[in-house]
C-alpha positions in Angstrom: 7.2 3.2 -24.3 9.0 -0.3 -23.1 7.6 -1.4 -20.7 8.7 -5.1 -19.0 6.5 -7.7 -17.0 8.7 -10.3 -16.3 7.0 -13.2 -14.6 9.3 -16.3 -15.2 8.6 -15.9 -18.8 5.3 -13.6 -18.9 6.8 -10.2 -20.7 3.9 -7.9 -21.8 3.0 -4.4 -22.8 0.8 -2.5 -20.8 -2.5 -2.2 -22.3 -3.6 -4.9 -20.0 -1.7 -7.2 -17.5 -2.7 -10.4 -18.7 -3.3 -10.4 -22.4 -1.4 -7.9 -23.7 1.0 -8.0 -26.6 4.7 -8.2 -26.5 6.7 -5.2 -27.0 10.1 -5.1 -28.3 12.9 -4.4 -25.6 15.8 -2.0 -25.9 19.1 -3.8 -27.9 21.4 -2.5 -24.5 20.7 -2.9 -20.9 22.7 0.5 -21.0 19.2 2.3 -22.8 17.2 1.0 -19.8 17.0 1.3 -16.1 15.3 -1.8 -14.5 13.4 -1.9 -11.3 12.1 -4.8 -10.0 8.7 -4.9 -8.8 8.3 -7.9 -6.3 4.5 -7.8 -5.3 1.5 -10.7 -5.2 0.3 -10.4 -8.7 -1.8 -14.0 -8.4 -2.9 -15.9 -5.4 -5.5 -14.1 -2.9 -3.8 -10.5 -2.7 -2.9 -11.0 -6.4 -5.9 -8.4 -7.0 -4.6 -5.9 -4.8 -1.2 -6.6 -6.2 -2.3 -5.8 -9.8 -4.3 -2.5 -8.8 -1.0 -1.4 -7.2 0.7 -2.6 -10.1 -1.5 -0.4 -12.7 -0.6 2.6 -10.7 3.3 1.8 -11.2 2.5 0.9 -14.8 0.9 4.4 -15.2 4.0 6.5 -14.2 6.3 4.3 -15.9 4.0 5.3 -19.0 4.3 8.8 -18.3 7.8 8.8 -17.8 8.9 6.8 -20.4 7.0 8.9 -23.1 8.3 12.3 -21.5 12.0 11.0 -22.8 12.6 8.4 -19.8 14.9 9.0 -16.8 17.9 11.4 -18.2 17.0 9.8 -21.4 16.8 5.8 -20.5 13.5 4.5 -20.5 12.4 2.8 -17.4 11.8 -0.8 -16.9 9.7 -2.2 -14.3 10.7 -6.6 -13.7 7.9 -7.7 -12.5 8.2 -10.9 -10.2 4.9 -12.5 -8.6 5.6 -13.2 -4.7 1.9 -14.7 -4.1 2.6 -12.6 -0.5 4.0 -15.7 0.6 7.9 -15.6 1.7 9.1 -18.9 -0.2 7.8 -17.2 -3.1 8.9 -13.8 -2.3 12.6 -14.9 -2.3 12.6 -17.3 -5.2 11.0 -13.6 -7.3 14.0 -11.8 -5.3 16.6 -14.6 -6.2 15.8 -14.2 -10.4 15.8 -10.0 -9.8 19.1 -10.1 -8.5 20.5 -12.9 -9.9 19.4 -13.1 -13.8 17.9 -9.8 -14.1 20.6 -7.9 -12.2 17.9 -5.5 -10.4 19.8 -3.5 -7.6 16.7 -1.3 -6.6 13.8 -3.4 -5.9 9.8 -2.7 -5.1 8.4 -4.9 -2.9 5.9 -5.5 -0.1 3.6 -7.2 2.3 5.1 -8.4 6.0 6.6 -11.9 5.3 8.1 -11.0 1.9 10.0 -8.0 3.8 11.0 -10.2 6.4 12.3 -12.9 3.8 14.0 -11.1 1.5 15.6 -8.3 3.3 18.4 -10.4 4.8 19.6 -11.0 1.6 19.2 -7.5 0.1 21.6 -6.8 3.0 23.4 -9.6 2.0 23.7 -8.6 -2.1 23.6 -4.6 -1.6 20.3 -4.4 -3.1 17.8 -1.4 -1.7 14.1 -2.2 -1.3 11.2 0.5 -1.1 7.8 -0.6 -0.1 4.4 1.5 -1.2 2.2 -1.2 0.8 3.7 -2.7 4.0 2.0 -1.5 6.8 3.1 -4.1 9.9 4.9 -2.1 12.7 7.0 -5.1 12.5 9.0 -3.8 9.9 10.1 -0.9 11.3 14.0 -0.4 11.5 14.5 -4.0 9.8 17.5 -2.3 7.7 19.0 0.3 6.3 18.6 -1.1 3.2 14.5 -0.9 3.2 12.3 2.2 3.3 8.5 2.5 2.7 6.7 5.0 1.7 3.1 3.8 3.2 2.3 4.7 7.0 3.1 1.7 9.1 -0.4 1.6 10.9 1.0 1.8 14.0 1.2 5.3 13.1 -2.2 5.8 11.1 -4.4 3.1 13.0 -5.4 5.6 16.0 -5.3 9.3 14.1 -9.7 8.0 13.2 -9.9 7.7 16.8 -10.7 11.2 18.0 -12.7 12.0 14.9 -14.8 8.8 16.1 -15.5 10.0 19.3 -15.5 14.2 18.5 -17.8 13.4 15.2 -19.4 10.1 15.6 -20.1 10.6 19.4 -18.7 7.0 19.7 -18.1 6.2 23.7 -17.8 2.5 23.8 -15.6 0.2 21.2 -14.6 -3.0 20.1 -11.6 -4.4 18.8 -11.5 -7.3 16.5 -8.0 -8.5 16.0 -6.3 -10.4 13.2 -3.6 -13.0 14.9 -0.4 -11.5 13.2 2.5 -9.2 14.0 0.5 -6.4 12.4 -3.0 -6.9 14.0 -1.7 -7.2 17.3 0.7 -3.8 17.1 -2.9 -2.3 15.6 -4.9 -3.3 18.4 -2.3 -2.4 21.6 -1.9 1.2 19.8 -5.7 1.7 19.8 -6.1 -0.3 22.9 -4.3 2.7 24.6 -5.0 5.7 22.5 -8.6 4.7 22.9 -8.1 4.8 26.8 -6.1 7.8 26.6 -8.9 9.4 25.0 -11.2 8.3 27.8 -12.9 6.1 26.1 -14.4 2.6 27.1 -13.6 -0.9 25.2 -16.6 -3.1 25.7 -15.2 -6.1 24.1 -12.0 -7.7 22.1 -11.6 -10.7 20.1 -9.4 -12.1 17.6 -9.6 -14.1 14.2 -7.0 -15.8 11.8 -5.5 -14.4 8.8 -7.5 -17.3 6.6 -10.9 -16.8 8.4 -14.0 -16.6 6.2 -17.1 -16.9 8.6 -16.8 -14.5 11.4 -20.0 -14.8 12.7 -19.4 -16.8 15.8 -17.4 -13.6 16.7 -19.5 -11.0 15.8 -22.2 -12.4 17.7 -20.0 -12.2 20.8 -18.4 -8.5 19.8 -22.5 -7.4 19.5 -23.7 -8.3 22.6 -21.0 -6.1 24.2 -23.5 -3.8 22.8 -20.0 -1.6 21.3 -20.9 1.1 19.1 -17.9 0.8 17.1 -16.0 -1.9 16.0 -12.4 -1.2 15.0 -10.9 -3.6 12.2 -7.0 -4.3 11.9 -6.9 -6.8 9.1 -5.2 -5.7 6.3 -6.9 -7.6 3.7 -10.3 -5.8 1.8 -11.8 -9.2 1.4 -11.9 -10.2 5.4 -12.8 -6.8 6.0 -15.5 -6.5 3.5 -16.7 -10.1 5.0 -16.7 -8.9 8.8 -18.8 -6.1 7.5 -21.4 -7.6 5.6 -21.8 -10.7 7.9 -22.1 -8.2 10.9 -25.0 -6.7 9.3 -26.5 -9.4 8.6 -26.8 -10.4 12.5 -28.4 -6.9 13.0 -25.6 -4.9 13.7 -26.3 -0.9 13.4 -22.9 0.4 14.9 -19.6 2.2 13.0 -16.7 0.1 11.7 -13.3 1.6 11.9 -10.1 0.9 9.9 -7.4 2.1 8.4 -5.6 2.6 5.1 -6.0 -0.7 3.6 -9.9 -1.0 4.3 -9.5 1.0 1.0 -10.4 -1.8 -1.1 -13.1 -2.6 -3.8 -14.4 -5.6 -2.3 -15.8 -3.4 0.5 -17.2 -1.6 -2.1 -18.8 -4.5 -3.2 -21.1 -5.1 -0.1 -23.3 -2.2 -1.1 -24.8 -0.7 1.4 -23.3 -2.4 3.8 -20.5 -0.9 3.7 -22.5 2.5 5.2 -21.5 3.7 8.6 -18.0 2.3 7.9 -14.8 5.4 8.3 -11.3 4.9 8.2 -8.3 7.0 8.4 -5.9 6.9 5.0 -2.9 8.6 3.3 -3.9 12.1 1.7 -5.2 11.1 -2.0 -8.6 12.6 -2.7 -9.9 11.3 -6.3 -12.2 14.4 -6.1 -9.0 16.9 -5.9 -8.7 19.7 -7.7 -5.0 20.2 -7.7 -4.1 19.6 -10.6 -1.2 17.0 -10.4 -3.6 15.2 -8.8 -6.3 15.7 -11.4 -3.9 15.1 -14.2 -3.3 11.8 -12.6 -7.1 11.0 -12.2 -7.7 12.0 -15.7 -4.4 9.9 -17.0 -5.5 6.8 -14.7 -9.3 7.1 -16.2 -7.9 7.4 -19.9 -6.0 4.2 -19.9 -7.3 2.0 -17.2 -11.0 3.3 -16.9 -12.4 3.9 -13.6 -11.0 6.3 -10.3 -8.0 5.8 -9.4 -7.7 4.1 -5.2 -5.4 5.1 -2.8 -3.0 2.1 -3.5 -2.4 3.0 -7.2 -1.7 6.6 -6.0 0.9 5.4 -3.6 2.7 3.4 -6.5 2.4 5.9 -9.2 3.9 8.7 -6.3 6.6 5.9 -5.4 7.8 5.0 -9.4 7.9 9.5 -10.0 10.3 9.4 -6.7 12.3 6.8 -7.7 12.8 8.2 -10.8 14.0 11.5 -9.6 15.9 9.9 -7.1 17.8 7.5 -9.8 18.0 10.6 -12.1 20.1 12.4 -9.9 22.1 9.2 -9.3 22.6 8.7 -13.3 23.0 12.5 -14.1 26.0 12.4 -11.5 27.7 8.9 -12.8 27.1 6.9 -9.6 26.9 3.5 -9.7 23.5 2.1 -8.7 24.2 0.3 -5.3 21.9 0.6 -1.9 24.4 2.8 -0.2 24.1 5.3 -3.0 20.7 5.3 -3.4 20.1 6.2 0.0 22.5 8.6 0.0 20.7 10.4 -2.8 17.6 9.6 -1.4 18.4 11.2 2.2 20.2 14.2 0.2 17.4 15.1 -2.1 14.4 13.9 -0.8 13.9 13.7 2.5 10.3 15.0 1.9 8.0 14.2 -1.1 4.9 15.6 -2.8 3.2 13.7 -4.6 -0.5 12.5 -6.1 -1.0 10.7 -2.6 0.1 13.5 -0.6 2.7 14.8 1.7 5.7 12.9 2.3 8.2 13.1 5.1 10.5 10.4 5.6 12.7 9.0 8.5 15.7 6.9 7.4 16.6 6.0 10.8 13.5 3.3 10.5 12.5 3.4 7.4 9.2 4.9 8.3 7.8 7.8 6.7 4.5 10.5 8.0 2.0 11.6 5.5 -1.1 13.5 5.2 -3.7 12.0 6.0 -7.5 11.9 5.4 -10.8 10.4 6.9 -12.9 8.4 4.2 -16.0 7.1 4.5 -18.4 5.0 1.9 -21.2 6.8 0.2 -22.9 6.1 -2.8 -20.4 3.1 -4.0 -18.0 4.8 -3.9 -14.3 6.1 -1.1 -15.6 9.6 -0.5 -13.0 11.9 1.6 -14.8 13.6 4.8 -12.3 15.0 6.4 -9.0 16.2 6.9 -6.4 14.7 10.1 -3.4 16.5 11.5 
């Protein structure tokens, strides 16, 4: 296996992302097939970033010791965007430029936003695992994502809040951002819809730490749920705990990205607390997804999340998207590979689920599950349609 982190200069192996030992590379770019992976891998989603990044890692593995991708092996250029946009196109600016990366990985709103001008711009394609801002939707031809923009997911916990939870009256505490406030109006009016009340809305910023000035005003709206639209497990995992701790007994509500250890880390807190998420179940017993659990356990210890499913399903497509492409003698460009893509796989299935794609804005629907927390740990509780 060859497998390349390329940080500026930071080129390791993958039996661990920050001290691991350098591997020796293919002699001829024409035994590889790079893919660059643009994602935070330092800075405060850098955590996520490298969770999403061991799920990559793990298919690249897999694929790479099965006899690569029509017998190149895979390499994945990693570039570290911090989630900030200056960054993002400085790491999109050495893919293309020095690297010569045509198919790139990438995510989170204002990296999306920043680079995909000049992806239009250099006919480079971009596929996302992790953006969920409604914001993004349609942005280009050139991008395509493979996680539910939560426009989409956000409200499908709804009637499994009020048909299971017997929840009647709600609160909605927004994050001030393109993707908290598409969140909120979609539950603001499938909530209604649904003939339910809203008791109570406020809003917080995307570097807020101490919500309890808030969450004292959301609790004496006596709701008796509280939806969450931040994206980011830390504030989430915050709101939580701190509402708690002023005494409140009510449900939280969320979506995908609540998925995230640091709500785990709250402890019991983090009781009462359902979301609605892409279809990966680490209990499965199918076994492509067990054989993933087990593979994930073996080298990186631990269960497997829903974000390292998403990137080890989205490395497997690529690679039989790319396949096709080599197999056939095409030249890698984004027309191409979007060609192929729409040709062969305009549904997927994968560790994470169901796939089904639409190219016409880059969105894509997907199974989806209700999780809750129990017993430290993401436990699936039921299924959505």
């Amino acid at each position: 296996m060859t497998f390349k982190l390329m940080r500026r200069q930071f080129v390791c192996g993958m039996a661990g992302f920050a001290a691991a030992s350098m591997l020796p590379l293919p002699a001829s770019a024409a035994d590889t097939i790079d893919l660059g992976f643009l994602m935070p891998l330092t800075g405060g989603s850098g955590k996520l970033g490298n969770m999403m990044m061991a799920g990559a890692a793990l298919a690249v593995d897999e694929l790479n010791a099965g006899g690569g991708v029509e017998g190149r092996q895979l390499r994945l250029l990693a570039e570290d965007s911090q989630s900030l946009a200056r960054n993002g196109i400085d790491g999109y600016r050495k893919l293309v430029d020095v690297d010569g990366a045509r198919i790139i990985v990438t995510g989170w709103t204002a990296v999306v936003v920043g680079v995909v001008p000049l992806a239009e711009q250099d006919g480079v394609y971009l596929l996302s695992a992790s953006t969920a801002s409604p914001a993004v939707r349609g942005i280009s031809p050139n991008f395509q994502s493979t996680w539910m923009y939560a426009d989409d997911s956000a409200e499908q916990i709804l009637p499994y809040a009020r048909d299971a939870l017997k929840v009647s009256k709600l609160g909605i505490l927004t994050i001030v951002s393109d993707l908290g406030t598409g969140v909120s109006k979609v539950i603001r009016k499938a909530w209604t819809d649904l003939g339910g009340e809203i008791t109570v809305e406020e809003t917080h910023q995307i570097d807020e730490s101490n919500f309890r000035a808030v969450m004292l005003k959301m609790i004496a709206a006596a709701p008796e749920a509280i939806y969450i639209t931040t994206s980011t497990g830390k504030q989430s995992a915050q709101i939580v705990r701190q509402a708690r701790e002023l005494g409140y007994e009510g449900y939280f509500l969320s979506f995908g990205a609540f998925e995230d250890p640091e709500v785990l880390a709250i402890g019991d807190k983090a009781t009462k607390c359902f979301f609605s998420t892409p279809g990966f179940d680490a209990s499965t017993t199918d076994p492509k997804g067990k054989a993933f659990v087990n593979a994930f356990a073996a080298k990186n210890g631990g269960v497997p999340n829903v974000h390292q499913a998403n990137h080890y399903d989205l490395i497997k497509l690529y690679a039989g998207i790319i396949g096709g492409m080599v197999k056939a003698g095409q030249e890698v460009t984004a027309d191409n590979f979007r060609a192929a893509f729409k040709a062969g796989f305009p549904t997927y299935e994968g560790v994470g689920g169901s796939y089904v794609f639409n190219f016409e804005d880059g969105s894509v629907r997907r199974s989806d599950f209700v999780k809750t927390v129990a017993d430290g740990k993401f436990v699936k509780v039921a299924d959505l349609k």
